[in-house]
Backbone as a chain_set.jsonl record, in Angstrom:
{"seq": "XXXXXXXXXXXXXXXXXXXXXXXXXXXXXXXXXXXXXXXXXXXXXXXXXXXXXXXXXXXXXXXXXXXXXXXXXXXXXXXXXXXXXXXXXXXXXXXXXXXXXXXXXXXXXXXXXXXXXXXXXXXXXXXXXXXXXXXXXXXXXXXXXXXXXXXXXXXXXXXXXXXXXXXXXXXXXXXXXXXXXXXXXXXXXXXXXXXXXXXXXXXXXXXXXXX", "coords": {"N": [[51.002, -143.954, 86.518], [52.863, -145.827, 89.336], [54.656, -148.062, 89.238], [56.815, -149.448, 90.725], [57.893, -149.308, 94.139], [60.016, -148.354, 96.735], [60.25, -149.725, 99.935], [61.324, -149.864, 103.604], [63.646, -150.287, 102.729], [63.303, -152.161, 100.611], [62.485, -153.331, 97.202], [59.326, -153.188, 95.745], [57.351, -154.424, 93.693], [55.052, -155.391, 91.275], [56.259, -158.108, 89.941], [57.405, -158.652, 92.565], [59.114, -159.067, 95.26], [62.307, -157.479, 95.891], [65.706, -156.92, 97.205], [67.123, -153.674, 97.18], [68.598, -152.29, 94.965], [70.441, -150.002, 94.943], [71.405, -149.382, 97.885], [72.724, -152.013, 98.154], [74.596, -152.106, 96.458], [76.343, -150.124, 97.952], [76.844, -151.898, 100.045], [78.292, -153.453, 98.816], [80.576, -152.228, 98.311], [82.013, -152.014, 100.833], [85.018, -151.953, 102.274], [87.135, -154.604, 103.353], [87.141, -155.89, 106.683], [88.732, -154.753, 109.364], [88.549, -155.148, 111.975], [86.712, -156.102, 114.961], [83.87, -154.576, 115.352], [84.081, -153.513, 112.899], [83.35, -156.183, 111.342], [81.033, -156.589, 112.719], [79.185, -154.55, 112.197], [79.143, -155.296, 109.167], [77.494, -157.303, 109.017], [75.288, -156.341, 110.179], [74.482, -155.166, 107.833], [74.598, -156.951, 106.309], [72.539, -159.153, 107.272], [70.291, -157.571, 106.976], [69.139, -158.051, 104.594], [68.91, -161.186, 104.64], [66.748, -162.889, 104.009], [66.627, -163.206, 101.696], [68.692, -164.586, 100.245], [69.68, -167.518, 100.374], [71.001, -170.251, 103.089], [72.275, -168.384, 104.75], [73.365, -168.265, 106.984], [74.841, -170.966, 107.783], [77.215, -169.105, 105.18], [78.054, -167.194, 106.333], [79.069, -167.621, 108.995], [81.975, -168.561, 109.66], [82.752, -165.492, 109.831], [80.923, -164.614, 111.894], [82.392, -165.967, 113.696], [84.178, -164.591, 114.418], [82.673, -163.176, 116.066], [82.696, -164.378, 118.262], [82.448, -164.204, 121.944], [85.85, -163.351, 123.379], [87.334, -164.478, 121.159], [90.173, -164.738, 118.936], [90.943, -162.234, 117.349], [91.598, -162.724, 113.63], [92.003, -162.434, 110.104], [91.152, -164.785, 107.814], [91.912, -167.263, 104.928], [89.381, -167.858, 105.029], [87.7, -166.475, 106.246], [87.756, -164.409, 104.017], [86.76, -165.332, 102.551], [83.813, -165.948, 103.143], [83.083, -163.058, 103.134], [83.54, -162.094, 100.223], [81.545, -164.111, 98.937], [79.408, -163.329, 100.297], [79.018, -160.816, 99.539], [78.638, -161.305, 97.162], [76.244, -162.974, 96.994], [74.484, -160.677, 97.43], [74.123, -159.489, 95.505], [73.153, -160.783, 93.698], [70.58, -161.568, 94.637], [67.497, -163.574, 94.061], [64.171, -162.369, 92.715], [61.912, -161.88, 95.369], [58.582, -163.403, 96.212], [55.454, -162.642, 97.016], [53.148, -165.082, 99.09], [50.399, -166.841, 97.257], [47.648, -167.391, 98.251], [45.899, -169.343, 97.711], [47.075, -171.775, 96.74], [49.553, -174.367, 97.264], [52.009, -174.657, 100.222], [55.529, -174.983, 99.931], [58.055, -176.519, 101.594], [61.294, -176.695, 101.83], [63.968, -178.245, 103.531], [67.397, -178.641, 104.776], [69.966, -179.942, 105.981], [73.235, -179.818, 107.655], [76.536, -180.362, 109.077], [77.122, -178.492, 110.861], [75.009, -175.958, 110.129], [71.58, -175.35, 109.98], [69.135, -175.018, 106.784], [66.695, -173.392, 105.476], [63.637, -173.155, 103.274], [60.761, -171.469, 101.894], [58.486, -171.814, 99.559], [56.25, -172.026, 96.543], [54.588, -173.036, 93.611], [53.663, -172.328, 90.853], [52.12, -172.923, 87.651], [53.879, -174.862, 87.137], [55.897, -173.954, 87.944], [58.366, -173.181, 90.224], [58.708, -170.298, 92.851], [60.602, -168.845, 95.093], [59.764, -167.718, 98.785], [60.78, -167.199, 101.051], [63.658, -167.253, 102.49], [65.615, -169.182, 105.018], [67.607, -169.43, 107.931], [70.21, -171.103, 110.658], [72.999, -171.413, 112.44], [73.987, -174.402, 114.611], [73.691, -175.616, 118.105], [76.036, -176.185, 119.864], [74.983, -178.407, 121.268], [73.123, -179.152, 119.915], [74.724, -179.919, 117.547], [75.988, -182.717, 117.808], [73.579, -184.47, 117.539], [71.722, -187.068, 115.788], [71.94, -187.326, 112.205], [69.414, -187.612, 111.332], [68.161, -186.686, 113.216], [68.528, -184.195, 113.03], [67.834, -183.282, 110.754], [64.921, -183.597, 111.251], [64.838, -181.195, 113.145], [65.539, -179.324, 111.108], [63.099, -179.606, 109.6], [61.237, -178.806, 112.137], [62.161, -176.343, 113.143], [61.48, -174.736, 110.73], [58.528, -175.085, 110.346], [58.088, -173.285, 112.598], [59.596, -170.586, 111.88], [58.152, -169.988, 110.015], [55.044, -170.608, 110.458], [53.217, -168.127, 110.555], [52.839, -168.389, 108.022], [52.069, -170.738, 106.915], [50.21, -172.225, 108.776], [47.011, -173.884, 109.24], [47.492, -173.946, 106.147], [47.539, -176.754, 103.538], [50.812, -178.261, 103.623], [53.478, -179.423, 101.826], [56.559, -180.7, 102.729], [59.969, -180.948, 101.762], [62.94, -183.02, 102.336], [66.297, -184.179, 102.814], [66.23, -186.492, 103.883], [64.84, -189.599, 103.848], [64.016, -191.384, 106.228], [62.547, -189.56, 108.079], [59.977, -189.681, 107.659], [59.525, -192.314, 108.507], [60.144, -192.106, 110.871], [58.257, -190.531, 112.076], [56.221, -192.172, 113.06], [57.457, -193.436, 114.394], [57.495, -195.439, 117.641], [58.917, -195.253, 120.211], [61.049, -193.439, 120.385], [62.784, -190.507, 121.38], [62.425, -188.489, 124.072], [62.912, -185.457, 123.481], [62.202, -185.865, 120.604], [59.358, -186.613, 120.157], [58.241, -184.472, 121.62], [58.856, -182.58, 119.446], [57.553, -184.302, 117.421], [54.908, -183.891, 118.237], [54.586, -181.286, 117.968], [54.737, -180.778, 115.23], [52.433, -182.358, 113.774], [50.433, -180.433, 114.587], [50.275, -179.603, 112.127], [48.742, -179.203, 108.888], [50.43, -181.704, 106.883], [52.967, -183.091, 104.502], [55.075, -185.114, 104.097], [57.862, -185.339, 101.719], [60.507, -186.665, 100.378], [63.131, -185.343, 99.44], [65.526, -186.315, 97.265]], "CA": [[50.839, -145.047, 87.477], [53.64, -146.341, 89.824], [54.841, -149.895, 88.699], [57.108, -150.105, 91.973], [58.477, -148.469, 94.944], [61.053, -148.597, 97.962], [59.653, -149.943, 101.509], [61.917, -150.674, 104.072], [64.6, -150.999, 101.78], [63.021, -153.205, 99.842], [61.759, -152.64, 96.205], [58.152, -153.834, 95.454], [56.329, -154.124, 92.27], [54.34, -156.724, 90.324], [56.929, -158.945, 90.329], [57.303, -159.52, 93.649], [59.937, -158.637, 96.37], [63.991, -157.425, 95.691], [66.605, -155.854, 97.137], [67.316, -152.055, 96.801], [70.378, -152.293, 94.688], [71.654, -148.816, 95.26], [71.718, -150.023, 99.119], [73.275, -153.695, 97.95], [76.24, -151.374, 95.835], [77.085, -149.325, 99.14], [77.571, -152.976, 101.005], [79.847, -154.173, 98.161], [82.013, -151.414, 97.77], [82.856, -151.418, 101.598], [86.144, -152.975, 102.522], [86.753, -155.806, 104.131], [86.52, -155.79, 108.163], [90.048, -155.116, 110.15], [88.603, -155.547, 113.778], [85.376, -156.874, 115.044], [83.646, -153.444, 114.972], [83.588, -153.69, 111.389], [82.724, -157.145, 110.93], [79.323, -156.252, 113.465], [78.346, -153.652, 111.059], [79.222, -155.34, 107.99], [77.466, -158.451, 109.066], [74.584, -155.838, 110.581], [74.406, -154.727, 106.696], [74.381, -157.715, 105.223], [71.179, -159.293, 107.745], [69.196, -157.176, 106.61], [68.629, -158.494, 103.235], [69.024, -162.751, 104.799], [65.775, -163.331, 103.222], [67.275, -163.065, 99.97], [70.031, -165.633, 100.851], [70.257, -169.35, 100.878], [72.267, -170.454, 103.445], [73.03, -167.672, 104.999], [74.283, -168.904, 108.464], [76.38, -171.133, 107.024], [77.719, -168.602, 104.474], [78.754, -165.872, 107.463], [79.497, -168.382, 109.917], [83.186, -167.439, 109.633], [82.723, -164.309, 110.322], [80.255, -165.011, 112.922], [82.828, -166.657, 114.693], [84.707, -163.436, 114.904], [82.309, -162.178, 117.003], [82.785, -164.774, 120.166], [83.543, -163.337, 123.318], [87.03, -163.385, 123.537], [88.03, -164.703, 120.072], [91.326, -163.649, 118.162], [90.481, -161.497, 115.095], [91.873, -163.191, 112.586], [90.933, -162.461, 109.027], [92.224, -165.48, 107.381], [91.062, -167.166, 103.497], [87.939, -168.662, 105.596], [86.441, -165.107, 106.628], [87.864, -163.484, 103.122], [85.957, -166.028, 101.18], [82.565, -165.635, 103.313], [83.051, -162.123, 102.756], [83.42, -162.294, 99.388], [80.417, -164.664, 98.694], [77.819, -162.875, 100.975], [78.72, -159.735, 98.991], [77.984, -162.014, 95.62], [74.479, -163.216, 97.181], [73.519, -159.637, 97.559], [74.338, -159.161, 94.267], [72.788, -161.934, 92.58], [69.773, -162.044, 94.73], [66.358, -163.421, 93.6], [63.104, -162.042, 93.873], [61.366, -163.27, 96.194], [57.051, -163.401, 95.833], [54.963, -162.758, 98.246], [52.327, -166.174, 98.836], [49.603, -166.997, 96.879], [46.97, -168.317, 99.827], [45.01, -170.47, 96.827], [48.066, -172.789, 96.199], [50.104, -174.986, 98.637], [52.644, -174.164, 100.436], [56.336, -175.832, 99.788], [59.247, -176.119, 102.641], [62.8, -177.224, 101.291], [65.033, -177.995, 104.606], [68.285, -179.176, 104.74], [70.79, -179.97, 107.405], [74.518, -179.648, 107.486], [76.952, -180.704, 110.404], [77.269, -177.228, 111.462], [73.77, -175.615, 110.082], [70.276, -176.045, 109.194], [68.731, -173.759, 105.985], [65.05, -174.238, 105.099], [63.379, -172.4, 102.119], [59.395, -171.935, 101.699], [58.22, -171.815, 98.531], [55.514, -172.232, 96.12], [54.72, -173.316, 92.422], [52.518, -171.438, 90.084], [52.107, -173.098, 86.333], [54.656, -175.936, 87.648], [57.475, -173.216, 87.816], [58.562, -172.605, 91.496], [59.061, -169.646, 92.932], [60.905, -168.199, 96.32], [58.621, -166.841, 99.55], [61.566, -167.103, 101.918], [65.153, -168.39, 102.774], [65.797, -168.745, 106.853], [68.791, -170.427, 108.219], [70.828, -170.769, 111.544], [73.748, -172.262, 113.093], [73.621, -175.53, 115.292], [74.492, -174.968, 118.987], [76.725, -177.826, 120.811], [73.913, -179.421, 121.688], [72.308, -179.83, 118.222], [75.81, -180.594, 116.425], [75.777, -183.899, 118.365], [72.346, -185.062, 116.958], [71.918, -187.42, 114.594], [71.705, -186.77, 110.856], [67.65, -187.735, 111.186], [67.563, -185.648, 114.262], [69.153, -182.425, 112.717], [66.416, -183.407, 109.754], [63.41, -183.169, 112.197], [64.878, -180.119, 113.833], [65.208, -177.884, 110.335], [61.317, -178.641, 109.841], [60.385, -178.062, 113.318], [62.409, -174.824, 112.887], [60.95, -174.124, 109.033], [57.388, -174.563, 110.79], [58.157, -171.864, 113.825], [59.406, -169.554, 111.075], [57.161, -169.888, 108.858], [53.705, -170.468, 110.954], [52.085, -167.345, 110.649], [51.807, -168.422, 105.943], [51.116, -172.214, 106.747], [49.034, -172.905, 109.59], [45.74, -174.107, 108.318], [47.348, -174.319, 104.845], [48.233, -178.256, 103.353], [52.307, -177.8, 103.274], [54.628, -180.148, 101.528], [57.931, -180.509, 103.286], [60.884, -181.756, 101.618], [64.286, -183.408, 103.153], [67.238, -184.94, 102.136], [66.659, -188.06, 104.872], [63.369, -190.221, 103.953], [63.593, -191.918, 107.615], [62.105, -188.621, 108.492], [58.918, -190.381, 107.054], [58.754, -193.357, 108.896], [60.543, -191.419, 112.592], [56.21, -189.954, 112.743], [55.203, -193.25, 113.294], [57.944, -194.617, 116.204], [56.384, -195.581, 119.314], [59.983, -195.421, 121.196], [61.288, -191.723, 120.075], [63.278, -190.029, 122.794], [60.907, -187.57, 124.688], [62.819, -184.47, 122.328], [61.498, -186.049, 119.412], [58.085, -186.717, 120.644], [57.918, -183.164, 121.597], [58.566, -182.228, 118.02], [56.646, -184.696, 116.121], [53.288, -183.29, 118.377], [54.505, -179.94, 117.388], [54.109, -180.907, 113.351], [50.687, -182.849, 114.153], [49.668, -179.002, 114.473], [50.197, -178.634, 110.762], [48.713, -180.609, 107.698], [51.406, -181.73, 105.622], [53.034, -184.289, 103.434], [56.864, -185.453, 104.215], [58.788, -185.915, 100.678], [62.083, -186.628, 100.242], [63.563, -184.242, 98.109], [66.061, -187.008, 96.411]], "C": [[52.214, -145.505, 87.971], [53.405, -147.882, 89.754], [55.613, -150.41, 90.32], [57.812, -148.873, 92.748], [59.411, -148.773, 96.137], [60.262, -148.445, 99.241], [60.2, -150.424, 101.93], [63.094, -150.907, 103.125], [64.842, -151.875, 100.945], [62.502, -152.497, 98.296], [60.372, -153.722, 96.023], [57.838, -153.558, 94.484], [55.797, -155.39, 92.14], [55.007, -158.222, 90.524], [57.252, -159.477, 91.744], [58.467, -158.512, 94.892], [61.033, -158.685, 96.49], [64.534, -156.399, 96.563], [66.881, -154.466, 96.201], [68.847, -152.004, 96.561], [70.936, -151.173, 95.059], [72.197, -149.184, 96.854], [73.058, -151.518, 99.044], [74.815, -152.834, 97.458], [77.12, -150.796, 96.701], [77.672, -150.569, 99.864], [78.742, -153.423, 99.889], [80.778, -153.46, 98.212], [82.703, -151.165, 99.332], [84.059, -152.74, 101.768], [86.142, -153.664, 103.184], [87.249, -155.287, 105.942], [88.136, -155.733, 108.929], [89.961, -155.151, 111.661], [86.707, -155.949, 113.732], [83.999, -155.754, 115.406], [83.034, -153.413, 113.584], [83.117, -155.001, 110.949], [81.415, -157.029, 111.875], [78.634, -155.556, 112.061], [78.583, -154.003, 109.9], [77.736, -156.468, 108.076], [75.753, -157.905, 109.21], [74.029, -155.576, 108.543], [73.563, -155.69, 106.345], [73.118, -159.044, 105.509], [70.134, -158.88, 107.34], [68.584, -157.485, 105.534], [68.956, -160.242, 103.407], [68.263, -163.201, 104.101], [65.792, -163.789, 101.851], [68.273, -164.17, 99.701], [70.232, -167.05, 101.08], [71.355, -169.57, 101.764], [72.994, -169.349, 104.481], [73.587, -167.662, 106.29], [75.3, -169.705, 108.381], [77.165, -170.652, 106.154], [78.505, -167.291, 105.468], [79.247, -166.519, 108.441], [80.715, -167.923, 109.983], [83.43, -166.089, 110.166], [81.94, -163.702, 111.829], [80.941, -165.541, 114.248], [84.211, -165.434, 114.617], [84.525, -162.987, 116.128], [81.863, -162.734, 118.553], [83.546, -164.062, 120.76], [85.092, -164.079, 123.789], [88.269, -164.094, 122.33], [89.232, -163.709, 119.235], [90.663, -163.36, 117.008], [91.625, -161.793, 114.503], [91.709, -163.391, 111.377], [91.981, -163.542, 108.283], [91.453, -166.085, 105.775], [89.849, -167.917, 104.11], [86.747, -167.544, 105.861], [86.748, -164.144, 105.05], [86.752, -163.976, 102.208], [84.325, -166.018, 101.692], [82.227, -164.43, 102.988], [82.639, -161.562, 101.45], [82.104, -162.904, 98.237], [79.3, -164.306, 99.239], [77.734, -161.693, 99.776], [77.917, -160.438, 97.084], [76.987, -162.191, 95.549], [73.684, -162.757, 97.132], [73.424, -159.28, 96.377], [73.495, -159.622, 92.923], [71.126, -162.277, 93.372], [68.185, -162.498, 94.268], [65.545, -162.493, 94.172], [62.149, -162.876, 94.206], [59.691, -162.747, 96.112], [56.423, -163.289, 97.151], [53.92, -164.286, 97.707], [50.954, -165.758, 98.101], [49.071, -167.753, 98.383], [46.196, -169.268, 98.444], [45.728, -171.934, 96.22], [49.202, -173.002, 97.169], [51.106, -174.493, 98.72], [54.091, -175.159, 100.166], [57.27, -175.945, 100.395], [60.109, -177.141, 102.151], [63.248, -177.524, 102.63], [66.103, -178.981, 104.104], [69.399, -178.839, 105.95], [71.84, -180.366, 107.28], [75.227, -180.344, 109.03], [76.786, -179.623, 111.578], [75.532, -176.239, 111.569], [72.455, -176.401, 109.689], [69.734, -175.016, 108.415], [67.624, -174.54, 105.6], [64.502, -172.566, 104.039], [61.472, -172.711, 102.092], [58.959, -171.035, 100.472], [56.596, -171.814, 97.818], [55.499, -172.304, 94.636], [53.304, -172.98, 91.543], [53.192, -171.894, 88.32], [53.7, -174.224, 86.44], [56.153, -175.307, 87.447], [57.553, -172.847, 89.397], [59.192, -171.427, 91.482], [59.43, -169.822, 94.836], [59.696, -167.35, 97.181], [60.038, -166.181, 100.249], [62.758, -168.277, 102.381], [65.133, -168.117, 104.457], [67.012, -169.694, 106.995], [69.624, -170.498, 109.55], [71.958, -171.656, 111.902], [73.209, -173.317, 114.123], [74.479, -174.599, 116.69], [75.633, -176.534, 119.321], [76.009, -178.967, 120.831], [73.701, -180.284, 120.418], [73.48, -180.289, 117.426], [75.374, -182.084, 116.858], [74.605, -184.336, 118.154], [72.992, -185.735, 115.603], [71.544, -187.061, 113.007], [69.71, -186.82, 111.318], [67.183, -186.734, 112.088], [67.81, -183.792, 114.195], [67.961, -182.113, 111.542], [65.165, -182.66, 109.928], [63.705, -182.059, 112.629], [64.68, -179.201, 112.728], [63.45, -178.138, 110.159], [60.755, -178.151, 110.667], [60.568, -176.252, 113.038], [61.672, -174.435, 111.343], [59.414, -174.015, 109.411], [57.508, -173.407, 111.709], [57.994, -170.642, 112.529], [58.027, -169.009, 110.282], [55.351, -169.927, 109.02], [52.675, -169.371, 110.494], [51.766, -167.426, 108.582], [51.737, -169.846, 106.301], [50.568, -172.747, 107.787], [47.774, -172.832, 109.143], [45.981, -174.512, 107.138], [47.716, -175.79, 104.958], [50.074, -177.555, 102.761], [52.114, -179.416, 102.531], [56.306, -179.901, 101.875], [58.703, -181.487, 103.309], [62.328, -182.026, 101.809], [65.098, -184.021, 102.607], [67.147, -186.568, 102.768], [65.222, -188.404, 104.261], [62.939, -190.47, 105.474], [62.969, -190.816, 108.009], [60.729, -189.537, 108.713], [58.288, -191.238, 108.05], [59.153, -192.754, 110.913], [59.175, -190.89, 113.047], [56.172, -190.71, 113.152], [55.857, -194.121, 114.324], [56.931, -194.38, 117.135], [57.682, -194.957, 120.521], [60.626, -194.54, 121.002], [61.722, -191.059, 121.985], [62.354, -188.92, 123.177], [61.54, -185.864, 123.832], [62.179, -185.208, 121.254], [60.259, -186.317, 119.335], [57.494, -185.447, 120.719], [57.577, -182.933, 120.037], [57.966, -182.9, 117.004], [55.295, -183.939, 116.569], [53.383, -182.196, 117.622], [54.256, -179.905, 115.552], [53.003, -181.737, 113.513], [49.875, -181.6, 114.221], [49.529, -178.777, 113.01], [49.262, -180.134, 110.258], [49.57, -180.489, 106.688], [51.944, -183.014, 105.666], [54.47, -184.241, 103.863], [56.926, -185.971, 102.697], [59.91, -186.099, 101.23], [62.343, -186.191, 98.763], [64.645, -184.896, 96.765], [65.118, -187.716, 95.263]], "O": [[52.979, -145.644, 87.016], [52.464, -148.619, 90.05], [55.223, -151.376, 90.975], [58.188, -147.811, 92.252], [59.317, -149.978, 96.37], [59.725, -147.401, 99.613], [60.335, -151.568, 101.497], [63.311, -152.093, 102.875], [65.901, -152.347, 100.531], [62.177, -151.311, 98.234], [60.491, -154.938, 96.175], [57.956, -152.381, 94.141], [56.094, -156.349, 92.852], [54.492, -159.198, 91.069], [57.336, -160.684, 91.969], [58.331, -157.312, 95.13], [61.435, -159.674, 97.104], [64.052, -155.276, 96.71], [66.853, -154.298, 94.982], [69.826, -151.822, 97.284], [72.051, -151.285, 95.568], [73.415, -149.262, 97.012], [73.987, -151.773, 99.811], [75.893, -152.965, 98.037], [78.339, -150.798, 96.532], [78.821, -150.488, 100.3], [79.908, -153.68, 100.188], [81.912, -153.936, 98.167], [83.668, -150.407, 99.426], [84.001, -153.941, 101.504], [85.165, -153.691, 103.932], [87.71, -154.159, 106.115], [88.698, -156.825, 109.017], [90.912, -155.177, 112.443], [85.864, -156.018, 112.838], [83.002, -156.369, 115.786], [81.853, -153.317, 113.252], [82.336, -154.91, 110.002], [80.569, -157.759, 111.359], [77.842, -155.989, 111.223], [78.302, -153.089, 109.126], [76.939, -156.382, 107.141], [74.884, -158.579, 108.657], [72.925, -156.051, 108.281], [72.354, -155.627, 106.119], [72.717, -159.772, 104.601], [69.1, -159.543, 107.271], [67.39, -157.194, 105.459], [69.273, -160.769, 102.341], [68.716, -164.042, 103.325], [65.096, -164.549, 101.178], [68.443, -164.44, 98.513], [70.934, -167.555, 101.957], [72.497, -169.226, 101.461], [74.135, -169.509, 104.916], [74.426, -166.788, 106.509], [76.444, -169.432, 108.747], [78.098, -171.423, 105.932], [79.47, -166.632, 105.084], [80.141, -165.853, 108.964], [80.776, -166.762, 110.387], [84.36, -165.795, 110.917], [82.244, -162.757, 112.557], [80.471, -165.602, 115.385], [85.316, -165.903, 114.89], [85.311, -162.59, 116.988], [81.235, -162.23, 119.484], [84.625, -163.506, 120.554], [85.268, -165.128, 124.409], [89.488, -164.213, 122.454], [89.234, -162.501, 118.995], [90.084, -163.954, 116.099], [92.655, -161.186, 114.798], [91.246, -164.504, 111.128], [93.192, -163.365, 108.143], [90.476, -165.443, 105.391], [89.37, -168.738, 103.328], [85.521, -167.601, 105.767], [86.001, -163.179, 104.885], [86.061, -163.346, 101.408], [83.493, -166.074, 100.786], [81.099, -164.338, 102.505], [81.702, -160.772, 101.337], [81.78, -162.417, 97.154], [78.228, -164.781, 98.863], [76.699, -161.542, 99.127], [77.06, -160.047, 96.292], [76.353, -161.883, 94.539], [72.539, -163.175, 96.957], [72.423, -158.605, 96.139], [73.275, -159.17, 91.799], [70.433, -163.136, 92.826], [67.524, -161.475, 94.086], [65.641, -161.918, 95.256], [61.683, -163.934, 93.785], [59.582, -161.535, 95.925], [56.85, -163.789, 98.192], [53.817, -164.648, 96.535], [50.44, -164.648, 98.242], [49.699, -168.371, 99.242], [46.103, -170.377, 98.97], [45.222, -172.831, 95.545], [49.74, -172.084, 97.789], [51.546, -173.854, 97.763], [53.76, -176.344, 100.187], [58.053, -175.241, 99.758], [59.751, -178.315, 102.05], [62.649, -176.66, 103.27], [65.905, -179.885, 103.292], [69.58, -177.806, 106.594], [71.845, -181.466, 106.726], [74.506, -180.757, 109.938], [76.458, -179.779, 112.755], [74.982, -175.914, 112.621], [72.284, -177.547, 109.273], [69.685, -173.939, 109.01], [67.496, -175.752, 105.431], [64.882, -171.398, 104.12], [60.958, -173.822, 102.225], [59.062, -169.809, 100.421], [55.69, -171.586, 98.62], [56.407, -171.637, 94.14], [52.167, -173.418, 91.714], [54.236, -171.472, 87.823], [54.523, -174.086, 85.534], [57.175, -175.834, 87.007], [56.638, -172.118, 89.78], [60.021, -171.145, 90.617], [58.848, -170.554, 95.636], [58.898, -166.575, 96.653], [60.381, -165.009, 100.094], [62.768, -169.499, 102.537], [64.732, -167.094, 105.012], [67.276, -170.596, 106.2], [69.915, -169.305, 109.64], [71.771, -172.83, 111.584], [72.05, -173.176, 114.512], [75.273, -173.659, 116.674], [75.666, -177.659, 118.822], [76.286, -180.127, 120.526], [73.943, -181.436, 120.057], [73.214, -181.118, 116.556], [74.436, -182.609, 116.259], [74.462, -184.996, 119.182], [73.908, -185.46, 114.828], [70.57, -186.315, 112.906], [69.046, -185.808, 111.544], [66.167, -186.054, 111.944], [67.506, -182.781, 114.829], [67.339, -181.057, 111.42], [64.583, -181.749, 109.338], [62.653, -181.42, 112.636], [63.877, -178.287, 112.913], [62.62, -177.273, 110.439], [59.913, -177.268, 110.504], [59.762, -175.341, 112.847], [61.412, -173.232, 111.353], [58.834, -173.029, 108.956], [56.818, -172.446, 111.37], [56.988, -170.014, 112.2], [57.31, -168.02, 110.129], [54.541, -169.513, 108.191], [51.529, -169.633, 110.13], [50.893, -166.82, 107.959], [50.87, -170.246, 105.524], [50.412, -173.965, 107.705], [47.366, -171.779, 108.653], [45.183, -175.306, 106.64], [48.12, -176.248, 106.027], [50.377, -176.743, 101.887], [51.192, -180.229, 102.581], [57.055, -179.078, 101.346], [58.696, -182.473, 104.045], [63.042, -181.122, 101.377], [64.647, -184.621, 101.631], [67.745, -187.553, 102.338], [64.428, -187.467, 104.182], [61.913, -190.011, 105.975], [62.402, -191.364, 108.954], [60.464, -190.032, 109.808], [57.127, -191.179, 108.453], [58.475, -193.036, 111.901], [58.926, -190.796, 114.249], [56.001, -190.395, 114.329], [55.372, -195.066, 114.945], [56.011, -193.589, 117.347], [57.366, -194.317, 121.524], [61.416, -194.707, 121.931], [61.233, -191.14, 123.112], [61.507, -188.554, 122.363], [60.637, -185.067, 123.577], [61.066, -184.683, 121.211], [59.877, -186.267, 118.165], [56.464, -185.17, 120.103], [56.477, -183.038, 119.495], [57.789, -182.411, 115.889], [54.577, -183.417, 115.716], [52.571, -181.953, 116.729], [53.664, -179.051, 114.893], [52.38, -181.143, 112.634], [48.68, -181.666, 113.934], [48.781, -177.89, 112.599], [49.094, -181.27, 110.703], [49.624, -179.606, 105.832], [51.651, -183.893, 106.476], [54.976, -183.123, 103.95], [56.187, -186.897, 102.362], [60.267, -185.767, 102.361], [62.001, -186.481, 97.616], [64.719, -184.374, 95.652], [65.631, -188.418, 94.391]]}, "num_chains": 1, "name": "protein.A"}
């Protein structure tokens, strides 16, 4: 009987859903990036396994910002040390489960100046486990939001992602801001935030605060 196998570069078994270390050993052992060429394809590498990754927009960011049009390549200790730590993440990553549909669903977000990283989860025998990590940079726009409004944006974004395992289900989705909580229930909400509270009125779920 086969216990597990390689799909996609993934390994599957019983347990659930890991990285294909012999794949993960080829990204560590390559060197680090001396033009922006090599930081595409390192960066191309190291996408492919994000899922696996907390964070991982703000953890490449650095390197990410290599690859604006018309930026100096500069590898300086800001892109050595993202470098360094993505290759650790691949290294160290969990596995991740696919969902149970008989038990709720759980969305982590959190919001940075720069990013937003959101995590959906679930808890079986009151031990949580990993479904999925997602994460992205802010643009211009969104830096300039307020802390509550960068809040509301990682769940809006943690529902998009994540729609096709919790629509219909009851989520729980928890934040570092409470005001999240009581921002459902303004009357006077600028017409973006109106948008996005209808858009979570599509789901059923519970606002915590994760403090």
């Amino acid at each position: 009987m086969v216990h597990q196998g390689i799909v996609l570069g993934h390994i599957i078994s019983k347990q659930g859903i890991e990285v294909d270390k012999a794949k993960v050993e080829l990204i560590v052992k390559l060197p680090f990036p001396r033009n922006v060429k090599g930081v595409r394809q390192f960066l191309g590498h190291a996408r492919f396994y994000k899922r696996f990754i907390k964070d991982f927009s703000k953890l490449a960011r650095p390197l990410c910002e290599l690859l604006v049009k018309d930026a100096k390549f500069i590898w300086d200790d800001r892109c050595q040390r993202s470098f360094e730590e993505l290759k650790l993440f691949l290294t160290t990553a969990p596995i991740v489960r696919a969902p149970n549909w008989q038990l709720l669903f759980e969305v982590m977000c959190d919001a940075s100046d720069f990013a937003i990283g959101v995590v959906l989860g679930q808890r079986e025998d009151e031990k949580p486990y990993v479904i999925y990590y997602v994460s992205k940079t802010l643009n211009e726009a969104q830096r300039n939001y307020t802390t509550t409004e960068k809040e509301l944006l990682a769940v809006v974004f943690a529902l998009d992602k994540f729609r096709a395992y919790v629509v219909g289900s009851f989520i729980v989705v928890f934040t570092n801001n409470s005001a999240l909580k009581y921002l459902l229930t303004k009357q006077d909400a600028k017409t973006r935030l109106i948008r996005w509270i209808l858009l979570l009125q599509e789901f059923n779920l519970q606002i915590k605060d994760k403090k």
